[in-house]
Biopython code that builds the backbone (N, CA, C, O; Angstrom):
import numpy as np
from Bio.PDB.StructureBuilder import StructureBuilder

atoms = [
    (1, "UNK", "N", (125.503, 327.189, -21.417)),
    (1, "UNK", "CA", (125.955, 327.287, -20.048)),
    (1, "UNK", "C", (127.478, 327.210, -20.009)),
    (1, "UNK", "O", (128.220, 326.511, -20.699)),
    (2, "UNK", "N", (127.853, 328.291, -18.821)),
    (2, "UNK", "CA", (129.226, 327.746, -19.008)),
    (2, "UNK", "C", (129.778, 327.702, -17.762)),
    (2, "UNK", "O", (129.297, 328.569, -17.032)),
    (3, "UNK", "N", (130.959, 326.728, -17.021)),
    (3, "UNK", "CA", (130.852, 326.956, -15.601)),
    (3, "UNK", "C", (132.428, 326.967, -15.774)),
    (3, "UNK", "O", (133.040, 326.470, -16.719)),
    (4, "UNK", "N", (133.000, 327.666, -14.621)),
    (4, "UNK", "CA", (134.417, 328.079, -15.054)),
    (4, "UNK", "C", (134.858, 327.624, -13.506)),
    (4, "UNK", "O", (134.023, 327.486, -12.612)),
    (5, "UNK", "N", (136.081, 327.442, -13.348)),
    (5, "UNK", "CA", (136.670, 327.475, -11.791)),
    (5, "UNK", "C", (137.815, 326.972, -12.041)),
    (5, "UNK", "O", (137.970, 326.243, -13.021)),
    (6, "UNK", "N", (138.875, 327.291, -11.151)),
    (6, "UNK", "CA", (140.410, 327.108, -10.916)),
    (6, "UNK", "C", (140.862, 325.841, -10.267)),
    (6, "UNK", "O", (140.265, 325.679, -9.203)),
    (7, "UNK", "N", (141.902, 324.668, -10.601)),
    (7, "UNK", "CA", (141.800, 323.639, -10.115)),
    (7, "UNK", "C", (143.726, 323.801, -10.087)),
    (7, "UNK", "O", (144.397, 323.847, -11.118)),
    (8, "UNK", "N", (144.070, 323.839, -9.250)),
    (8, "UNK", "CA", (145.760, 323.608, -9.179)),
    (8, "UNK", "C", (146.707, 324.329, -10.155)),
    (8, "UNK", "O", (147.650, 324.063, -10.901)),
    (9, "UNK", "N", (145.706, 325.752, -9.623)),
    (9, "UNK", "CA", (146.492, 326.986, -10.547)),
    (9, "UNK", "C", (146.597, 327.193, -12.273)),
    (9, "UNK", "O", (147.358, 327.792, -13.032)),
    (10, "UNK", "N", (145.248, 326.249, -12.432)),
    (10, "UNK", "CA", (144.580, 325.735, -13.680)),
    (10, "UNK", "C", (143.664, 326.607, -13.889)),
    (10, "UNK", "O", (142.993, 326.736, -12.865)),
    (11, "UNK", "N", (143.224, 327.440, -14.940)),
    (11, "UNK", "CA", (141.672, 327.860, -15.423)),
    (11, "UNK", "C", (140.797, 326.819, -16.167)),
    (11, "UNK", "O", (141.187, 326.383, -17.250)),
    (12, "UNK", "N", (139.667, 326.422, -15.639)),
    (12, "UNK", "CA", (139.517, 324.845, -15.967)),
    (12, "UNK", "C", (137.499, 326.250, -16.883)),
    (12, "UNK", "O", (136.877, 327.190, -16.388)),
    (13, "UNK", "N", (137.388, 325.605, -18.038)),
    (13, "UNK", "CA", (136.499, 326.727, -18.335)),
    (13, "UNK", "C", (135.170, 325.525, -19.095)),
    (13, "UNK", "O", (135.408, 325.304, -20.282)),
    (14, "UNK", "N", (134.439, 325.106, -18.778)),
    (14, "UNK", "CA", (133.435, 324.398, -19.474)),
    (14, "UNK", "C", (131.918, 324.462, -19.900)),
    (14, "UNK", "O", (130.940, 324.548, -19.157)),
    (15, "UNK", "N", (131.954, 324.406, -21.125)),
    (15, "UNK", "CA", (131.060, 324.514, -21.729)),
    (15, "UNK", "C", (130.133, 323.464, -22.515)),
    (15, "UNK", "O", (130.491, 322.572, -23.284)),
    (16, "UNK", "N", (128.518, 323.913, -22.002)),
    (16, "UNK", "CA", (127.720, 322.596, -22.349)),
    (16, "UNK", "C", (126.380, 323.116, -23.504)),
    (16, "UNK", "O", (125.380, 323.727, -23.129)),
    (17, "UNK", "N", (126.588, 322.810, -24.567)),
    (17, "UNK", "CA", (125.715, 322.694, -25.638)),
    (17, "UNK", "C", (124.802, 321.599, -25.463)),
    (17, "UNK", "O", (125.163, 320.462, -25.158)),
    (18, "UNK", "N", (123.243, 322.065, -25.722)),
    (18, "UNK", "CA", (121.910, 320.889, -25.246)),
    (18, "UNK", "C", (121.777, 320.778, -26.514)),
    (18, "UNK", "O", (121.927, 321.760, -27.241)),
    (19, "UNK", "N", (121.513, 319.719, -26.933)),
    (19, "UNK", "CA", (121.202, 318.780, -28.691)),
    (19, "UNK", "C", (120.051, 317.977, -27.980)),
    (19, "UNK", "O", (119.703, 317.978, -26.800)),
    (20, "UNK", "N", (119.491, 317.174, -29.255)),
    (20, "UNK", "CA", (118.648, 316.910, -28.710)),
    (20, "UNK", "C", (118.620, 315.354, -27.944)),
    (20, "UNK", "O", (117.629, 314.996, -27.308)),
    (21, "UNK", "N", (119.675, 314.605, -28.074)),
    (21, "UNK", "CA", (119.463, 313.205, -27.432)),
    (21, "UNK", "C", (121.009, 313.408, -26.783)),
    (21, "UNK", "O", (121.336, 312.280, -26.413)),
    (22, "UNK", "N", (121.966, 314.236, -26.522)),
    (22, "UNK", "CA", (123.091, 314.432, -26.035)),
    (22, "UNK", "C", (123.304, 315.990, -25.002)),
    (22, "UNK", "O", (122.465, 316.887, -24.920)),
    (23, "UNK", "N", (124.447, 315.960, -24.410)),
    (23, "UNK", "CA", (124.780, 317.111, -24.114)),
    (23, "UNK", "C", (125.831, 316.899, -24.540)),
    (23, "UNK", "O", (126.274, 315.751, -24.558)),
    (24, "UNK", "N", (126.992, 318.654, -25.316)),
    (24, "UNK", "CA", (128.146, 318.214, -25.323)),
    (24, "UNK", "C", (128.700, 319.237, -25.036)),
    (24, "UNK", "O", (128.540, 320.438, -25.249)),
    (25, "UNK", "N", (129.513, 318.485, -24.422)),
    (25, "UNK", "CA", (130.980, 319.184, -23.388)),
    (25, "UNK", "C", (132.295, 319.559, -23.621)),
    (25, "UNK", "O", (133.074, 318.745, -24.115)),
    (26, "UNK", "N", (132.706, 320.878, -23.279)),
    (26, "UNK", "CA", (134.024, 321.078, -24.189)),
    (26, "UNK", "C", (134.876, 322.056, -23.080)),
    (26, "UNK", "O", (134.647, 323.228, -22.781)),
    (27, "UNK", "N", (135.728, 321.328, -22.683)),
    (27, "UNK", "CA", (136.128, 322.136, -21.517)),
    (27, "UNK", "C", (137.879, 322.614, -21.683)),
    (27, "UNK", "O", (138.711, 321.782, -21.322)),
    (28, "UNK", "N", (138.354, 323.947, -22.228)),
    (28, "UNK", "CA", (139.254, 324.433, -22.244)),
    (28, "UNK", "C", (139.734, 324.862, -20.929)),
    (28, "UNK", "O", (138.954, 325.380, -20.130)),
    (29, "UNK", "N", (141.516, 324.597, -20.536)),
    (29, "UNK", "CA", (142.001, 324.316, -19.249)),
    (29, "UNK", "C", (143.602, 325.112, -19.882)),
    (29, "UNK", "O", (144.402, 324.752, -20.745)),
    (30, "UNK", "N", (143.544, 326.322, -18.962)),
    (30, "UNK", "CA", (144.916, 326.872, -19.474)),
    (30, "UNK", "C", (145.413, 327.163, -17.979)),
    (30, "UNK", "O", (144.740, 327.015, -16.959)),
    (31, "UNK", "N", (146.800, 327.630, -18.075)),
    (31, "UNK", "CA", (147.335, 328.021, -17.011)),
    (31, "UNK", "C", (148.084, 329.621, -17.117)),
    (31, "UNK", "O", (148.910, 329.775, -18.016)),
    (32, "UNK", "N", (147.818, 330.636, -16.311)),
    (32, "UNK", "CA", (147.982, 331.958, -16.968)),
    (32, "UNK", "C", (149.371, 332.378, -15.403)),
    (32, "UNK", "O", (149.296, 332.053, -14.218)),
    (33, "UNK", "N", (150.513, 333.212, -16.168)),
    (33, "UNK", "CA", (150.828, 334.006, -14.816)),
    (33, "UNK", "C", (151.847, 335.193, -15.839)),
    (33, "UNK", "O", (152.667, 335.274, -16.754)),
    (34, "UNK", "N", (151.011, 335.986, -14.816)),
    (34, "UNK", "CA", (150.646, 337.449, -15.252)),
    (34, "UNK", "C", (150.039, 337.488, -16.305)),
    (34, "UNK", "O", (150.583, 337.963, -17.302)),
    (35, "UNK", "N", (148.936, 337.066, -16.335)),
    (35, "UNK", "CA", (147.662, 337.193, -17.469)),
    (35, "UNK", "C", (148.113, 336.906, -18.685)),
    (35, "UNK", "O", (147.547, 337.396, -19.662)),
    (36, "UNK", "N", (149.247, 336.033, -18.834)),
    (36, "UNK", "CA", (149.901, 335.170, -19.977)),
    (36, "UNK", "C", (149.883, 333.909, -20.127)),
    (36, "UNK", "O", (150.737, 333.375, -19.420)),
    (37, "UNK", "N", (149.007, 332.865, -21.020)),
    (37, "UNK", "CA", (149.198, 331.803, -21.088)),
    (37, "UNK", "C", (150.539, 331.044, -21.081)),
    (37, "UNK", "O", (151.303, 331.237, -22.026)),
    (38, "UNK", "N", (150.902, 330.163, -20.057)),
    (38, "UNK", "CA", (151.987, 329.449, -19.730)),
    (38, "UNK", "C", (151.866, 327.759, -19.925)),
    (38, "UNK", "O", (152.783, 326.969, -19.701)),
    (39, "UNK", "N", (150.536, 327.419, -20.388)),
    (39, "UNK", "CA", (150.415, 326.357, -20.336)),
    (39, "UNK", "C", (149.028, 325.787, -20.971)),
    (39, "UNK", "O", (148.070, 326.151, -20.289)),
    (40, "UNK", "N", (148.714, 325.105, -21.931)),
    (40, "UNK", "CA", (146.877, 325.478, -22.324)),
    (40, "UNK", "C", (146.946, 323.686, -22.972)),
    (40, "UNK", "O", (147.759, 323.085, -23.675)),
    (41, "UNK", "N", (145.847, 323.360, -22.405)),
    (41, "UNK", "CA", (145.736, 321.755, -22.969)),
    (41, "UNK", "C", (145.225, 321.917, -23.969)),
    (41, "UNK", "O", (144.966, 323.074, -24.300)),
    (42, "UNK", "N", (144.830, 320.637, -24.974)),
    (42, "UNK", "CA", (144.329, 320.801, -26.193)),
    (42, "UNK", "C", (142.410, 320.675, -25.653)),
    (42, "UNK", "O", (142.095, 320.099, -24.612)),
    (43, "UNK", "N", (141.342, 321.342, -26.619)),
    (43, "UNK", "CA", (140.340, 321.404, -25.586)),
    (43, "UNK", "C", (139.734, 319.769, -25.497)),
    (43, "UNK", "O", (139.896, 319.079, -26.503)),
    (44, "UNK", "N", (139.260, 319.352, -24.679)),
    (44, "UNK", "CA", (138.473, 318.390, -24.195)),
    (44, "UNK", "C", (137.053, 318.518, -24.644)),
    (44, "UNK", "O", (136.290, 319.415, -24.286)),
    (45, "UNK", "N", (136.753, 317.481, -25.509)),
    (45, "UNK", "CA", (135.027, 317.275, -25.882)),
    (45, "UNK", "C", (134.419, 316.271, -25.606)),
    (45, "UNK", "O", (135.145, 315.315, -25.335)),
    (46, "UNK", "N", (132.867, 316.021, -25.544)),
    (46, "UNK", "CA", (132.877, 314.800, -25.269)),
    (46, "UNK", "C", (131.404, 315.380, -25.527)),
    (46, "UNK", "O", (130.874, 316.490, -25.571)),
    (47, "UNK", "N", (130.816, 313.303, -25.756)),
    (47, "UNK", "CA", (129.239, 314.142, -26.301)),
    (47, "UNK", "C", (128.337, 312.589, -24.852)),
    (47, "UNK", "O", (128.345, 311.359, -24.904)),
    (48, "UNK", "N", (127.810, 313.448, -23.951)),
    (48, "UNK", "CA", (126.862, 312.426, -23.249)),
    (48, "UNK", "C", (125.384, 312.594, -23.520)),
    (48, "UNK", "O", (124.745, 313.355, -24.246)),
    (49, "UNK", "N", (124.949, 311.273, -22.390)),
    (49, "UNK", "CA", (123.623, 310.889, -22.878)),
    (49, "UNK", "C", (122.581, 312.299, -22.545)),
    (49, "UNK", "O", (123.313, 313.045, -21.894)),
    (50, "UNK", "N", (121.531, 312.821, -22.668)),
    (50, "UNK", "CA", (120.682, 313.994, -21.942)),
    (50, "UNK", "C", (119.905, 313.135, -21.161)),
    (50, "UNK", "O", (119.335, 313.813, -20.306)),
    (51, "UNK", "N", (119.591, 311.816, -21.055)),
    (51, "UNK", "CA", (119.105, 310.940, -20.037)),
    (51, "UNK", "C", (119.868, 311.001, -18.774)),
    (51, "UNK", "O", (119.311, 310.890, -17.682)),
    (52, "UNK", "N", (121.196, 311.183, -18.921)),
    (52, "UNK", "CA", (121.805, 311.331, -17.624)),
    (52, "UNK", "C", (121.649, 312.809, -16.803)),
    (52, "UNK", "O", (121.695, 313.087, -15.605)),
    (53, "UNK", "N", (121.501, 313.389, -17.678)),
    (53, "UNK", "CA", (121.093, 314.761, -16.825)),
    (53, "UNK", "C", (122.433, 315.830, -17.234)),
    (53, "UNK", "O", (123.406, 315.366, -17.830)),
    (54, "UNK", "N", (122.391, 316.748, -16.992)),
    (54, "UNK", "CA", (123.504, 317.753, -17.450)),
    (54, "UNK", "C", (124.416, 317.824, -16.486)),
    (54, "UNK", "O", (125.562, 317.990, -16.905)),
    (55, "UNK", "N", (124.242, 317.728, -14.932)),
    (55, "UNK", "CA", (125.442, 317.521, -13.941)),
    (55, "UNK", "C", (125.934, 316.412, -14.186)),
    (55, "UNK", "O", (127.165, 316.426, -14.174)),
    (56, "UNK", "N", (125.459, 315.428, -14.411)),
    (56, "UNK", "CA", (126.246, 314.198, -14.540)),
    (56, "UNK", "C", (127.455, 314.249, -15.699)),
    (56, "UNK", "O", (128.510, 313.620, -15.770)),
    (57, "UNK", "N", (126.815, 315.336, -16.646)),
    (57, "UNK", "CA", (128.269, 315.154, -17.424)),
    (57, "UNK", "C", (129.030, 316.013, -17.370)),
    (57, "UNK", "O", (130.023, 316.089, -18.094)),
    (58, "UNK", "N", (128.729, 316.785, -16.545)),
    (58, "UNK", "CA", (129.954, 317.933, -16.601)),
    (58, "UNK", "C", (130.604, 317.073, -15.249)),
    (58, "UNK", "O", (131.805, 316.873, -15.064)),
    (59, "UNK", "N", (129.476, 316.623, -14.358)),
    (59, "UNK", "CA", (131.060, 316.273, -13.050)),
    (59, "UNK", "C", (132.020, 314.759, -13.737)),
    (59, "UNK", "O", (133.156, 314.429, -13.395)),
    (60, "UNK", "N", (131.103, 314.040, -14.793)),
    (60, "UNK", "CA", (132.301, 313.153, -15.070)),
    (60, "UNK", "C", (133.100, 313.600, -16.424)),
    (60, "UNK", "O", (133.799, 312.805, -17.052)),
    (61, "UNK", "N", (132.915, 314.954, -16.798)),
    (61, "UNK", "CA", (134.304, 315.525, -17.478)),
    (61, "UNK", "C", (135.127, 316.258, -16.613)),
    (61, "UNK", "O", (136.336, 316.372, -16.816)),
    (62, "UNK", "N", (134.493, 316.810, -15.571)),
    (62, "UNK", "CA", (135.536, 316.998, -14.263)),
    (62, "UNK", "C", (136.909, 316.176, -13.822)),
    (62, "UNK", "O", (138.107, 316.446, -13.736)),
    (63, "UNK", "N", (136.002, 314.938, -13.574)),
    (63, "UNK", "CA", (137.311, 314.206, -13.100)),
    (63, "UNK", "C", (138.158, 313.905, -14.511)),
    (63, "UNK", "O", (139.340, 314.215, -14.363)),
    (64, "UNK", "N", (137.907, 313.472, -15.611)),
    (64, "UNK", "CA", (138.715, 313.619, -16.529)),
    (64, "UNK", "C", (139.911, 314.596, -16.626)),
    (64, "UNK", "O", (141.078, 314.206, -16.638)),
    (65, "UNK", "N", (139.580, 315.748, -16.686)),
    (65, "UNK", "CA", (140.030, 317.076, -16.880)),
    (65, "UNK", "C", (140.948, 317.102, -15.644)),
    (65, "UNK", "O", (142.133, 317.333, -15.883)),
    (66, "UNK", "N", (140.597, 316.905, -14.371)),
    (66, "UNK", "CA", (141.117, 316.638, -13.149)),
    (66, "UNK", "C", (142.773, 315.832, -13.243)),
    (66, "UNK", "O", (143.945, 316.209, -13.265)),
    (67, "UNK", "N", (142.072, 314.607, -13.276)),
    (67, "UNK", "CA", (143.159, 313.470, -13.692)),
    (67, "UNK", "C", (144.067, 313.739, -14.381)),
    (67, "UNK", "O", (145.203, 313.291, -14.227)),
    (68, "UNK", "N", (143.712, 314.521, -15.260)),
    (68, "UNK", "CA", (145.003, 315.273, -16.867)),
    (68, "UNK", "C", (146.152, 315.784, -15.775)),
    (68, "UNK", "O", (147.294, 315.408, -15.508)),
    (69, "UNK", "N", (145.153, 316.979, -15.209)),
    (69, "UNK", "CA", (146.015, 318.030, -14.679)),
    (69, "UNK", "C", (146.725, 317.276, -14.205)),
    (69, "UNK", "O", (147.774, 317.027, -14.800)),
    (70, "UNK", "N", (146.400, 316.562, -12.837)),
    (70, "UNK", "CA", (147.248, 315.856, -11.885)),
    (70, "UNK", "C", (148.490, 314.898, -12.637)),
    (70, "UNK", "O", (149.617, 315.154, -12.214)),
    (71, "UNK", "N", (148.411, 313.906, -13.624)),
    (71, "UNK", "CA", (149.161, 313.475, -14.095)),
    (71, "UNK", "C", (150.314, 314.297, -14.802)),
    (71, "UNK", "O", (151.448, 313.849, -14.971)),
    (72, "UNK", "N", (149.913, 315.478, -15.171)),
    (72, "UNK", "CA", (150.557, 316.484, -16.097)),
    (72, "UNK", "C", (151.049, 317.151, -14.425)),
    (72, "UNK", "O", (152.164, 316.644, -14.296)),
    (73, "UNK", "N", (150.883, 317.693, -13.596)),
    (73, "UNK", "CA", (151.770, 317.884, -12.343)),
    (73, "UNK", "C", (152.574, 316.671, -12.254)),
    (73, "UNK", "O", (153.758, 316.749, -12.580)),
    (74, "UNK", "N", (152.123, 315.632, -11.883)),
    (74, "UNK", "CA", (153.204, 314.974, -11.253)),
    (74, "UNK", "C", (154.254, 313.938, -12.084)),
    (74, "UNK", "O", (154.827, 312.902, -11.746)),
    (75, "UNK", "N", (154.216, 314.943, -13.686)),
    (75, "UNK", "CA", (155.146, 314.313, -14.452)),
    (75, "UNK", "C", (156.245, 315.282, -14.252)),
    (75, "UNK", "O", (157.465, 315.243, -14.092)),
    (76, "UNK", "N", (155.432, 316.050, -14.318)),
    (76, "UNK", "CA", (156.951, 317.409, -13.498)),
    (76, "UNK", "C", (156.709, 318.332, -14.149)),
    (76, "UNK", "O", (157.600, 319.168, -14.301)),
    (77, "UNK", "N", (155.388, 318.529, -14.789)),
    (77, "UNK", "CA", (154.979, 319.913, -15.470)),
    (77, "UNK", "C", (154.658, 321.025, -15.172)),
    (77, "UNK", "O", (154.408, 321.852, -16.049)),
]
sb = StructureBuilder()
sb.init_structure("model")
sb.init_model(0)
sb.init_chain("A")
sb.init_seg("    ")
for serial, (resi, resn, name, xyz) in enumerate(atoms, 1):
    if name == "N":
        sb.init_residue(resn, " ", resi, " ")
    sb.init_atom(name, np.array(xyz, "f"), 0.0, 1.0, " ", f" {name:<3s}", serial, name[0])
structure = sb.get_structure()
């Protein structure tokens, strides 16, 4: 699965691999203008429980990923 969407002029792109007692999450976050990378974090992984369910870990690598950005804006990036 992969769910993609734009967060503060961010391409925020995540991807979830099913194992069998985990899901894991790997969410590459670049920033493009004129279809040129200007900015690309290193990717984000993370391995959660499959007891929690698969939304649960993509929305709490959301706010992770979230938080980056925002701190990385308001350092003056």
């Amino acid at each position: 699965m992969v769910y993609k969407y734009e967060y503060k002029g961010f391409e925020v792109a995540a991807q979830v691999a099913e194992n069998p007692t985990t899901w894991q999450v790997r969410v590459d976050v670049q920033k493009f203008d004129n279809d040129v990378v200007v900015k690309a974090f290193p990717p984000f992984e993370e391995s959660f429980s499959r007891s929690d369910g698969v939304l649960s870990a993509v929305l709490r690598m959301k706010k992770i990923v979230e938080q980056t950005i925002d701190d990385y804006i308001s350092s003056g990036g």
